[in-house]
mmCIF file as gemmi writes it, N, C-alpha and C atoms, coordinates in Angstrom:
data_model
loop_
_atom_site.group_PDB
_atom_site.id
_atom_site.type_symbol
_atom_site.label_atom_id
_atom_site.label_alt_id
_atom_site.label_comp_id
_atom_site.label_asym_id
_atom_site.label_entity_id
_atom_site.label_seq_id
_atom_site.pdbx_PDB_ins_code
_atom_site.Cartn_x
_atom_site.Cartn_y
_atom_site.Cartn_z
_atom_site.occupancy
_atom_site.B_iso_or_equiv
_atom_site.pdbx_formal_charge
_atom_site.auth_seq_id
_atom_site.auth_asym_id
_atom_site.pdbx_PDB_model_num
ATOM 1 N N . UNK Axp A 1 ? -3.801 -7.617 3.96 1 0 ? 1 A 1
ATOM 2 C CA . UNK Axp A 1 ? -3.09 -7.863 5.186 1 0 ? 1 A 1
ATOM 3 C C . UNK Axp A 1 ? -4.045 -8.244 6.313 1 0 ? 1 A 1
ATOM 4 N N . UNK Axp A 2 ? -5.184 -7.565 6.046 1 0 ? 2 A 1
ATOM 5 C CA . UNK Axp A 2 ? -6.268 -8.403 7.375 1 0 ? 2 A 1
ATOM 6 C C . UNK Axp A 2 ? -6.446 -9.913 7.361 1 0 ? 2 A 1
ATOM 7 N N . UNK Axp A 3 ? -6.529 -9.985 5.852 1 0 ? 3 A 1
ATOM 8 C CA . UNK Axp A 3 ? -6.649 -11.657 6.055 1 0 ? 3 A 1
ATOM 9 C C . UNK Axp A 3 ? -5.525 -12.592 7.127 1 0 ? 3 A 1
ATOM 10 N N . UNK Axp A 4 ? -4.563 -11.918 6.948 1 0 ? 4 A 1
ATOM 11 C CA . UNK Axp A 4 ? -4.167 -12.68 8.378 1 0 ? 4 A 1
ATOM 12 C C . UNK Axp A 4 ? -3.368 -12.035 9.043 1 0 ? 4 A 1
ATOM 13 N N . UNK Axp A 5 ? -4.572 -10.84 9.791 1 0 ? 5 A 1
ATOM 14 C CA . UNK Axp A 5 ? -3.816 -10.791 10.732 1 0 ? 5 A 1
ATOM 15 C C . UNK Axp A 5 ? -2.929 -9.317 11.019 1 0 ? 5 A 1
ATOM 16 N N . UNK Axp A 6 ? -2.715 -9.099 10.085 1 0 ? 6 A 1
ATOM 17 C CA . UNK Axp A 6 ? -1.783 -7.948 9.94 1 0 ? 6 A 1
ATOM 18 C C . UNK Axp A 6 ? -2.237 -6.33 9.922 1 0 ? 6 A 1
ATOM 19 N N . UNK Axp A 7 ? -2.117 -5.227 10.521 1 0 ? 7 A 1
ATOM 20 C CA . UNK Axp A 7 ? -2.314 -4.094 10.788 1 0 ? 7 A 1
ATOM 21 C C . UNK Axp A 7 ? -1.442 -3.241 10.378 1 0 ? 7 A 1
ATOM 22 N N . UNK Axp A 8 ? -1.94 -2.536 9.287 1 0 ? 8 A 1
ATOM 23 C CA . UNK Axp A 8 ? -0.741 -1.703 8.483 1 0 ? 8 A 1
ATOM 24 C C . UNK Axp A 8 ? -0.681 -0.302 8.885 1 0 ? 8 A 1
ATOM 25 N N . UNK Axp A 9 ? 0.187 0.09 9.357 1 0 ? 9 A 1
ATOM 26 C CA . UNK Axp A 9 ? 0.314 1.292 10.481 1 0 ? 9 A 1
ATOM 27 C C . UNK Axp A 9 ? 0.435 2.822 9.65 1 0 ? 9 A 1
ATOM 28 N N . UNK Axp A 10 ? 1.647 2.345 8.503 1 0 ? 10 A 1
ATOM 29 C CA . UNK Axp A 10 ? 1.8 3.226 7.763 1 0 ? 10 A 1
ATOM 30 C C . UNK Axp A 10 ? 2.601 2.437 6.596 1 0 ? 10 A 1
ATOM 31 N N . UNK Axp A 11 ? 2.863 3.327 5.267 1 0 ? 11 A 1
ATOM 32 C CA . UNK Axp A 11 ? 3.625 3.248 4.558 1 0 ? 11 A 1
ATOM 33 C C . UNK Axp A 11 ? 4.482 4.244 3.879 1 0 ? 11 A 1
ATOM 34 N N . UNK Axp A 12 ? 6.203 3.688 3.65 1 0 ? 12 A 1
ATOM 35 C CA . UNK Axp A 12 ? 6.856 4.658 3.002 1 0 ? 12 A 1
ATOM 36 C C . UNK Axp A 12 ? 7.779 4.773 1.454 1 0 ? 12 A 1
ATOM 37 N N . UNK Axp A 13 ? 7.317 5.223 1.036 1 0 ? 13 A 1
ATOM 38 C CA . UNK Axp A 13 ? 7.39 5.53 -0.258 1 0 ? 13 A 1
ATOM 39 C C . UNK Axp A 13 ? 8.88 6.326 -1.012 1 0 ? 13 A 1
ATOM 40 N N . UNK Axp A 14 ? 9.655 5.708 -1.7 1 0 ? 14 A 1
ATOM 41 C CA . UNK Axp A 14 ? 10.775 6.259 -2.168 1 0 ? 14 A 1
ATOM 42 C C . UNK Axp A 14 ? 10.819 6.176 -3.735 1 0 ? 14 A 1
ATOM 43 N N . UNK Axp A 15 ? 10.718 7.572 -4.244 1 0 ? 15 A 1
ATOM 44 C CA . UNK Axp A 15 ? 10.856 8.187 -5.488 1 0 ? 15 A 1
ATOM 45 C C . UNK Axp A 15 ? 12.303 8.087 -6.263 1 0 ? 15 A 1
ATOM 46 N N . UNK Axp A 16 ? 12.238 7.469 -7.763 1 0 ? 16 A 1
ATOM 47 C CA . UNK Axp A 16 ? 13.581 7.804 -8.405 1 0 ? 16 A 1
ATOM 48 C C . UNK Axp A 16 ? 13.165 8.318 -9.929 1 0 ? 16 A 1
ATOM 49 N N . UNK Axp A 17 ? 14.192 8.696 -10.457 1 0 ? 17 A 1
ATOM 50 C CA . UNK Axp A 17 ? 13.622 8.432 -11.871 1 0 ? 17 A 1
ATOM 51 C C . UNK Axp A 17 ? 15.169 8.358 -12.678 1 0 ? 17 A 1
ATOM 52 N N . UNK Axp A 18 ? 14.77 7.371 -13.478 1 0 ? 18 A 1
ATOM 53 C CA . UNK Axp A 18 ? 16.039 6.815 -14.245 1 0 ? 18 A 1
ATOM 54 C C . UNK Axp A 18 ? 15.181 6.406 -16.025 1 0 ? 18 A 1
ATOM 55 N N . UNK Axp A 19 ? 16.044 6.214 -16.952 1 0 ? 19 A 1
ATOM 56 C CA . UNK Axp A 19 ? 16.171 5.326 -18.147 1 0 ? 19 A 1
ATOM 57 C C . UNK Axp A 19 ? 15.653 4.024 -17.897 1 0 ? 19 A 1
ATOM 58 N N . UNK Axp A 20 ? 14.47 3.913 -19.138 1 0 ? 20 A 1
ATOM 59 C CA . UNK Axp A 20 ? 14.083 2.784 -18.63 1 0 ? 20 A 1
ATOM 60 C C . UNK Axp A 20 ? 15.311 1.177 -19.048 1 0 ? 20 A 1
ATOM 61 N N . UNK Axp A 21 ? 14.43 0.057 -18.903 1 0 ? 21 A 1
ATOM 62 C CA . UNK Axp A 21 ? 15.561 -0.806 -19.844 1 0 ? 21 A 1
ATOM 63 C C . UNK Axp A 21 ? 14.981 -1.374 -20.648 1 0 ? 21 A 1
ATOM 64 N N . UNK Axp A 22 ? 15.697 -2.174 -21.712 1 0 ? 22 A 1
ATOM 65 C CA . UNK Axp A 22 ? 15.21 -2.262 -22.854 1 0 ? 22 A 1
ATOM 66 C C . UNK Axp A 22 ? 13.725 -3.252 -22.483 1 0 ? 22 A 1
ATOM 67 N N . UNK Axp A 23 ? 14.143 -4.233 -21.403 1 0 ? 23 A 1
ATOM 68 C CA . UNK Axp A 23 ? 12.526 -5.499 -21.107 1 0 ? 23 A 1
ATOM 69 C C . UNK Axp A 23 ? 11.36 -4.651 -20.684 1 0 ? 23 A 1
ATOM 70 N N . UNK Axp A 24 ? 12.161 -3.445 -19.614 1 0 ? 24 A 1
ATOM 71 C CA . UNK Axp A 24 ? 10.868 -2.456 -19.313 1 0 ? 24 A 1
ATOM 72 C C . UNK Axp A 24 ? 10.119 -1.882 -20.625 1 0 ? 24 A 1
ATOM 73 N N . UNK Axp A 25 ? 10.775 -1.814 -21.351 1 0 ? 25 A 1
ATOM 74 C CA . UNK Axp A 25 ? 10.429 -1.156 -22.443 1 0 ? 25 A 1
ATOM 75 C C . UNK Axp A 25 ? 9.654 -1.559 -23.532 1 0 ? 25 A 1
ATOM 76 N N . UNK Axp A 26 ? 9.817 -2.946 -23.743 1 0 ? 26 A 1
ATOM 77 C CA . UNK Axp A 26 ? 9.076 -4.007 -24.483 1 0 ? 26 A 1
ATOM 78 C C . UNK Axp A 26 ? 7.956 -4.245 -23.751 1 0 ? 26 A 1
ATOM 79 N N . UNK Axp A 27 ? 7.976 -4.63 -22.48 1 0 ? 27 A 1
ATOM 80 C CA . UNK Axp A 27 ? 6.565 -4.848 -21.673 1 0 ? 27 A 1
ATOM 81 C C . UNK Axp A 27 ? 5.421 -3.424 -21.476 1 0 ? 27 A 1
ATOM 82 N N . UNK Axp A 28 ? 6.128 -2.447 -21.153 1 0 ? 28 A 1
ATOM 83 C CA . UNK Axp A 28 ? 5.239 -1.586 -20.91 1 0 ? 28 A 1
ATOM 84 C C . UNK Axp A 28 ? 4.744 -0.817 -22.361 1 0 ? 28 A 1
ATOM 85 N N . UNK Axp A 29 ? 5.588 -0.928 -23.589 1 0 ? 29 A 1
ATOM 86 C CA . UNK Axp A 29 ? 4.953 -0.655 -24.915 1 0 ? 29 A 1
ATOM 87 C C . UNK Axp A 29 ? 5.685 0.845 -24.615 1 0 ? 29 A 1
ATOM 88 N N . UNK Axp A 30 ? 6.609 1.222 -24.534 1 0 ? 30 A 1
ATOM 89 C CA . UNK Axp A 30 ? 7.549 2.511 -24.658 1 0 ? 30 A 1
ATOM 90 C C . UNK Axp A 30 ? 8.743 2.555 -25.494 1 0 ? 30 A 1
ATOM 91 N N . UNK Axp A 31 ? 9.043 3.568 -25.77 1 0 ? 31 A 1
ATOM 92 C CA . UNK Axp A 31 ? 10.916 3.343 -26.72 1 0 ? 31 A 1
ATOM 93 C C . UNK Axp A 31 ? 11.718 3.619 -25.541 1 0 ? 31 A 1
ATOM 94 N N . UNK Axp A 32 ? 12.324 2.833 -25.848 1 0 ? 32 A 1
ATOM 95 C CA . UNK Axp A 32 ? 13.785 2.676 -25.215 1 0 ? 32 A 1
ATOM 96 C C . UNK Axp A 32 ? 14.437 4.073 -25.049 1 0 ? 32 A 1
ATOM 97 N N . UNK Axp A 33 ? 14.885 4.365 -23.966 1 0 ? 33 A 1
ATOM 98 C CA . UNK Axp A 33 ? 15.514 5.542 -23.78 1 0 ? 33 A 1
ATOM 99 C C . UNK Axp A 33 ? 14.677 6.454 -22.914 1 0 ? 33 A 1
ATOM 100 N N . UNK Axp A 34 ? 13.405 6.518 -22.802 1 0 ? 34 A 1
ATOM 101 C CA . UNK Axp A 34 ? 12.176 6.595 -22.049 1 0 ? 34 A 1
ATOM 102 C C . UNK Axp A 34 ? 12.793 6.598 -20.278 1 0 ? 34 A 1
ATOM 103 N N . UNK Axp A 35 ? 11.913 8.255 -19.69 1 0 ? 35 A 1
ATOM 104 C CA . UNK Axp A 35 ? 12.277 8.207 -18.439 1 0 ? 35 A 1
ATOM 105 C C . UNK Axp A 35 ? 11.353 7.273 -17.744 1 0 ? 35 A 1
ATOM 106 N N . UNK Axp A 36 ? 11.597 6.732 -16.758 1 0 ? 36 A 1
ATOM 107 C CA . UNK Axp A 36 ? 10.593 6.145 -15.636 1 0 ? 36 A 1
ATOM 108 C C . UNK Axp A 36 ? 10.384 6.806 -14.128 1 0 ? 36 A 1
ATOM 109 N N . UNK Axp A 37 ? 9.57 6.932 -13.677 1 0 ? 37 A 1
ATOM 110 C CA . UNK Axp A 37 ? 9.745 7.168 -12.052 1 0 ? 37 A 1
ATOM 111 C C . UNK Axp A 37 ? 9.824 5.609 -11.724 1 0 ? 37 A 1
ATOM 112 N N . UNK Axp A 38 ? 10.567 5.37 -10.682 1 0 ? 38 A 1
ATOM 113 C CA . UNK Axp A 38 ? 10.541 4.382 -9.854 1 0 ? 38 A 1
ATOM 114 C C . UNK Axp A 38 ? 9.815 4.536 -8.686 1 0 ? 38 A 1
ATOM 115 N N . UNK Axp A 39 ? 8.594 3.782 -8.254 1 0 ? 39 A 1
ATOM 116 C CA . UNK Axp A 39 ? 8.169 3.795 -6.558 1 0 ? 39 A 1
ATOM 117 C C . UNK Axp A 39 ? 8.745 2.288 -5.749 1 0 ? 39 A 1
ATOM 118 N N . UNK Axp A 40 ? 9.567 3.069 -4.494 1 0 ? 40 A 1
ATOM 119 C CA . UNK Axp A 40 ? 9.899 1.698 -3.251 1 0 ? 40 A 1
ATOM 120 C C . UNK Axp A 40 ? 9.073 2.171 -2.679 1 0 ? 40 A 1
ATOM 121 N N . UNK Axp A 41 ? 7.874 1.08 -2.733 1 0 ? 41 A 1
ATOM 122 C CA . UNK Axp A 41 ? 6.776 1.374 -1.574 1 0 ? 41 A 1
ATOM 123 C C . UNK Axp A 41 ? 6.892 0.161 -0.733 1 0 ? 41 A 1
ATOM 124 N N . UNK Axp A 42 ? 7.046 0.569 0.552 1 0 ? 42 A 1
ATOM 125 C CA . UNK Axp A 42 ? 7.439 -0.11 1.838 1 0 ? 42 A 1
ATOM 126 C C . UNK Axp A 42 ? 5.957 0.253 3.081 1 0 ? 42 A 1
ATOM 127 N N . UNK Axp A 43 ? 5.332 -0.862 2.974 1 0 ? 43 A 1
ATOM 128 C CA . UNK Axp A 43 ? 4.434 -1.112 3.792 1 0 ? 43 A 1
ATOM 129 C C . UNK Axp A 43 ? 4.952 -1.96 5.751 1 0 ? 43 A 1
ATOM 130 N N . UNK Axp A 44 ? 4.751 -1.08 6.553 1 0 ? 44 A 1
ATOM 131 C CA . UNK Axp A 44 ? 5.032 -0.852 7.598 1 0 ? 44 A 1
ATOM 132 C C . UNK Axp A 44 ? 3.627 -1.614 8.826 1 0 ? 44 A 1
ATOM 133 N N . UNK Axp A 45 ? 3.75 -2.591 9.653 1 0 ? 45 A 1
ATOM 134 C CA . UNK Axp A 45 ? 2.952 -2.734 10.834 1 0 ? 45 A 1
ATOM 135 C C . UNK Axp A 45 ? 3.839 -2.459 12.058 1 0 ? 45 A 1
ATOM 136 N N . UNK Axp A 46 ? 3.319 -0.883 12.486 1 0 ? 46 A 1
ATOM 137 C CA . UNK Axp A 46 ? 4.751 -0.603 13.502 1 0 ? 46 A 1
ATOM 138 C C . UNK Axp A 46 ? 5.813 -0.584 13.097 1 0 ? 46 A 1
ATOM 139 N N . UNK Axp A 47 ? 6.869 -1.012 13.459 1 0 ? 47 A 1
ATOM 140 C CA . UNK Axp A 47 ? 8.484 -0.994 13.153 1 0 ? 47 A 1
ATOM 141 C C . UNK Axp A 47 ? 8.841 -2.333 12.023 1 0 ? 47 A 1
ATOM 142 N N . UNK Axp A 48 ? 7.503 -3.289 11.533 1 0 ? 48 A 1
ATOM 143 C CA . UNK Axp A 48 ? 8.181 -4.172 11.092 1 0 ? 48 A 1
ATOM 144 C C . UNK Axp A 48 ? 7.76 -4.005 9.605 1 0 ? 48 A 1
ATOM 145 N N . UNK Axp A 49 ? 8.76 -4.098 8.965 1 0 ? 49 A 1
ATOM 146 C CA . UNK Axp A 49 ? 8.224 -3.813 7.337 1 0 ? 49 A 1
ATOM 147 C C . UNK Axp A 49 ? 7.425 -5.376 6.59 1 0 ? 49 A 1
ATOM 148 N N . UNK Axp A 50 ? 6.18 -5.233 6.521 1 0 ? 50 A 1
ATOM 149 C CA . UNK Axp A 50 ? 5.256 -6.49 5.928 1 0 ? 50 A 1
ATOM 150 C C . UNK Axp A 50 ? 4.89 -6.381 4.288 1 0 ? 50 A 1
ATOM 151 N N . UNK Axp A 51 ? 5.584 -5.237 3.937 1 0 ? 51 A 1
ATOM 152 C CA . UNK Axp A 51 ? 5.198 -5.773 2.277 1 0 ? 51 A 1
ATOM 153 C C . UNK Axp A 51 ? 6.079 -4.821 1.709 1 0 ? 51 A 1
ATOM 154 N N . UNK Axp A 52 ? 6.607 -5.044 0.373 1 0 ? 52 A 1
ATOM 155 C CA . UNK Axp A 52 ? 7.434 -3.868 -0.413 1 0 ? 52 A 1
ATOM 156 C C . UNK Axp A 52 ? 7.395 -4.022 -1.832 1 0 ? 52 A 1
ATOM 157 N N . UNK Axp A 53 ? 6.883 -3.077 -2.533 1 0 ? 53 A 1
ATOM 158 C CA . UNK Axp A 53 ? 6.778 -3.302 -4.125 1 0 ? 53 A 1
ATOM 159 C C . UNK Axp A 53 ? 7.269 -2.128 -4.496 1 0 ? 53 A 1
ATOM 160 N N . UNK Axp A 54 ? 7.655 -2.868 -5.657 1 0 ? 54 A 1
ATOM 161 C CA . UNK Axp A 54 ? 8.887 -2.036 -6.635 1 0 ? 54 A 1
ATOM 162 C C . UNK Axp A 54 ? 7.767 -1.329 -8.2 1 0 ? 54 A 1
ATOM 163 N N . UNK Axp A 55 ? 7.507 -0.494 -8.386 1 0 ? 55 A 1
ATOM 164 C CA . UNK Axp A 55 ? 6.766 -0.017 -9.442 1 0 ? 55 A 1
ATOM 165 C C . UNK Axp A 55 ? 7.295 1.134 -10.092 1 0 ? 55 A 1
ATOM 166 N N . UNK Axp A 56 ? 6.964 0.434 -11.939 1 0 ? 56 A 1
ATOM 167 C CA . UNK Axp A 56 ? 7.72 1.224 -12.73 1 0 ? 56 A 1
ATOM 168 C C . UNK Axp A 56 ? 6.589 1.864 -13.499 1 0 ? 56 A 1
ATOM 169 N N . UNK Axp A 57 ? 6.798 3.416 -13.926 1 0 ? 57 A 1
ATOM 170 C CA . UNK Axp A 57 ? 6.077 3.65 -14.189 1 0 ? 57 A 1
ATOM 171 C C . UNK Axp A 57 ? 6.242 4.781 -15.712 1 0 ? 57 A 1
ATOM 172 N N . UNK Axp A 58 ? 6.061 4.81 -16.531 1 0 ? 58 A 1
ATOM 173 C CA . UNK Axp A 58 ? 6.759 5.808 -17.858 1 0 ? 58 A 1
ATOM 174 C C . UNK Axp A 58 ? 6.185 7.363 -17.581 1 0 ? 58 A 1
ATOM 175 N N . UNK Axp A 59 ? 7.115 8.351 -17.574 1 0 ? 59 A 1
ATOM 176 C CA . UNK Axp A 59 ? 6.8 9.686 -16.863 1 0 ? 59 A 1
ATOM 177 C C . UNK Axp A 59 ? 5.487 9.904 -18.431 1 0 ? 59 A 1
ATOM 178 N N . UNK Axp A 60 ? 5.053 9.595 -18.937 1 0 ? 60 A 1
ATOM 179 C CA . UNK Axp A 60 ? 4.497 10.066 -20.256 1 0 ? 60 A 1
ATOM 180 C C . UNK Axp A 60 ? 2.993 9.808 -19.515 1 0 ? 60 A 1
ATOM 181 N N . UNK Axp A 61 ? 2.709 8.707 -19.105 1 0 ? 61 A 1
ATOM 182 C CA . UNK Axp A 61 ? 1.932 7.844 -18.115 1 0 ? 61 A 1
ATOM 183 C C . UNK Axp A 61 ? 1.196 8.28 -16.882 1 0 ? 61 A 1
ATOM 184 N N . UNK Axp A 62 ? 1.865 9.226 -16.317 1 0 ? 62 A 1
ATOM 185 C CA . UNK Axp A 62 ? 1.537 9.434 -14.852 1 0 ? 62 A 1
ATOM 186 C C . UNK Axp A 62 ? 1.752 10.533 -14.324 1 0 ? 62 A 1
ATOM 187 N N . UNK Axp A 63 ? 0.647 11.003 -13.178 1 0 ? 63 A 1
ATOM 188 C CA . UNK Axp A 63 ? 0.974 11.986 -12.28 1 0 ? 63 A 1
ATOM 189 C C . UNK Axp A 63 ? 1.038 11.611 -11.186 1 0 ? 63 A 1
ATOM 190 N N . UNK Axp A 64 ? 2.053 12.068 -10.54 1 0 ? 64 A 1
ATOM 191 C CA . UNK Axp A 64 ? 2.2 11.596 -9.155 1 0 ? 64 A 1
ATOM 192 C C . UNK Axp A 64 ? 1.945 13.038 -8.121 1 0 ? 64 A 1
ATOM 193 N N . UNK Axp A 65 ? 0.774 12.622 -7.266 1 0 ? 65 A 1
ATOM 194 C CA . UNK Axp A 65 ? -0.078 13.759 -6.563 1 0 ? 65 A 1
ATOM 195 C C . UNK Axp A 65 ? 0.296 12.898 -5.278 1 0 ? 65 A 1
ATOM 196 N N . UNK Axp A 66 ? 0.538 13.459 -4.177 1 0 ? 66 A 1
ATOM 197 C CA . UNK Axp A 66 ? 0.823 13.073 -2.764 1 0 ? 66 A 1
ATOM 198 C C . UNK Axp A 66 ? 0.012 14.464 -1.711 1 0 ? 66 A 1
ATOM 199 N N . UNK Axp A 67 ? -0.753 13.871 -0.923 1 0 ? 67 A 1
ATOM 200 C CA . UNK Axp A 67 ? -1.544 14.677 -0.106 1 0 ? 67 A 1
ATOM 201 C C . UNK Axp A 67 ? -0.854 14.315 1.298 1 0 ? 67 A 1
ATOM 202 N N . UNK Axp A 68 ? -0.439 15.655 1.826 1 0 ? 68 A 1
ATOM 203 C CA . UNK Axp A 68 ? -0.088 15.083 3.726 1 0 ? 68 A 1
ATOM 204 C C . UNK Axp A 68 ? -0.973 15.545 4.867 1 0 ? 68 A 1
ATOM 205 N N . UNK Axp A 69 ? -1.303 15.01 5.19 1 0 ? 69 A 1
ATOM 206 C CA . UNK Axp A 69 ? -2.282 15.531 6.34 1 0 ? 69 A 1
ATOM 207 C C . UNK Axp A 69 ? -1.078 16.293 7.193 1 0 ? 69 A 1
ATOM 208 N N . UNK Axp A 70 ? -1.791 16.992 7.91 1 0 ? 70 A 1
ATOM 209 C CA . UNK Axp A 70 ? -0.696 17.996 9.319 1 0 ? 70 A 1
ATOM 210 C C . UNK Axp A 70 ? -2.12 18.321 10.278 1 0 ? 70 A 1
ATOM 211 N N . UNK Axp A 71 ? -1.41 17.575 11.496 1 0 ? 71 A 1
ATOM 212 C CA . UNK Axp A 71 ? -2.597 18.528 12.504 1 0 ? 71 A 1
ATOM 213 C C . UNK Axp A 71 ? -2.406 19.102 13.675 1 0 ? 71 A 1
């Protein structure tokens, strides 16, 4: 986003988890029927949303660790 320009303020992140589908399933090398977490990660400059990716991920695969600062 620096390359042009852009100042990423924050980002927000929305968790699901569902069945994968059968293309998810062929691409990522899983059986069918297989849970996924879903991430909506929504990249934020101020109030205006500048980027959003959709990521699938097989719960077999991953830990999902989230740290919050508080001060």
């Amino acid at each position: 986003m620096a390359a042009i320009d852009v100042t990423v303020s924050h980002a927000v992140e929305q968790l699901d988890a569902r069945v994968i589908s059968a293309q998810e399933a062929a691409l990522l090398g899983v059986q069918r029927g297989s849970i996924v977490i879903v991430i909506r990660r929504t990249f934020y400059a101020e109030d205006r949303a500048v980027e959003t990716a959709g990521i699938v991920v097989p719960t077999t695969r991953c830990e999902i660790v989230y740290e919050t600062p508080y001060s």
